[in-house]
One Martini backbone bead per residue (centre of mass of N, CA, C, O) as a GRO file, in nm:
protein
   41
    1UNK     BB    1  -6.102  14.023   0.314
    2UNK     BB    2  -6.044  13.810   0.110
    3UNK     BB    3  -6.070  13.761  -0.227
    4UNK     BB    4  -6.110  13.416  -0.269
    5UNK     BB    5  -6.327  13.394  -0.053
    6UNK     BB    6  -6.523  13.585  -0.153
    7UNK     BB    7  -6.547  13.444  -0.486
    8UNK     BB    8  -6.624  13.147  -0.318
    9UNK     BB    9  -6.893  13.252  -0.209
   10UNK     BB   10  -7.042  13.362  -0.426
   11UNK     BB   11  -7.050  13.070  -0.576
   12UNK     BB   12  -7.123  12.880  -0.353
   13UNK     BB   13  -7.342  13.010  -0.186
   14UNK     BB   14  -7.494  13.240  -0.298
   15UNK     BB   15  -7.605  13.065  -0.550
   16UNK     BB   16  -7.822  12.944  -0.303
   17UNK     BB   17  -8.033  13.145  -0.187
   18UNK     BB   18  -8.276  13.104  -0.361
   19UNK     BB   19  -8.333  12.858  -0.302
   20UNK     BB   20  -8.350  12.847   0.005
   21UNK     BB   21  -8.591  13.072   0.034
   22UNK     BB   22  -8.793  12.855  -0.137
   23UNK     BB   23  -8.784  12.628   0.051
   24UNK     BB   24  -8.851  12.779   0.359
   25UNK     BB   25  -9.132  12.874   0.196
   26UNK     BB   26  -9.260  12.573   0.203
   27UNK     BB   27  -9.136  12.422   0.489
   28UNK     BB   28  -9.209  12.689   0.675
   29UNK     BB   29  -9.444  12.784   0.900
   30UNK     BB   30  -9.274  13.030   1.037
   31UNK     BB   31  -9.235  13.299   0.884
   32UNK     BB   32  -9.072  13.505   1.071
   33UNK     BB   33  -8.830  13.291   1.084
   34UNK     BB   34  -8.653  13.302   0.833
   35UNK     BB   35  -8.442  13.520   0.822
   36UNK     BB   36  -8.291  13.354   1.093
   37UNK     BB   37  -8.253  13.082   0.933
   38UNK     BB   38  -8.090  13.174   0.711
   39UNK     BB   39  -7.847  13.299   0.894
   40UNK     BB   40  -7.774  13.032   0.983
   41UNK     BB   41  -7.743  12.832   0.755
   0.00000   0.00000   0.00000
């Protein structure tokens, strides 16, 4: 993969993983689908 995109990737998206992870945990009723829902979005 292109190393520009790859550092793109990084900055735009996975900075927000965590708030992700932490909304998805307080507003999704079904725990067991969060991890396939995480990679949805």
């Amino acid at each position: 993969m292109n190393d520009s995109l790859d550092a793109w990737f990084a900055r735009e998206i996975l900075a927000h993983e965590r708030a992700l992870a932490y909304y998805l945990r307080r507003c999704w009723p079904h725990r067991e689908e969060l991890h396939d829902l995480r990679q949805e979005v």
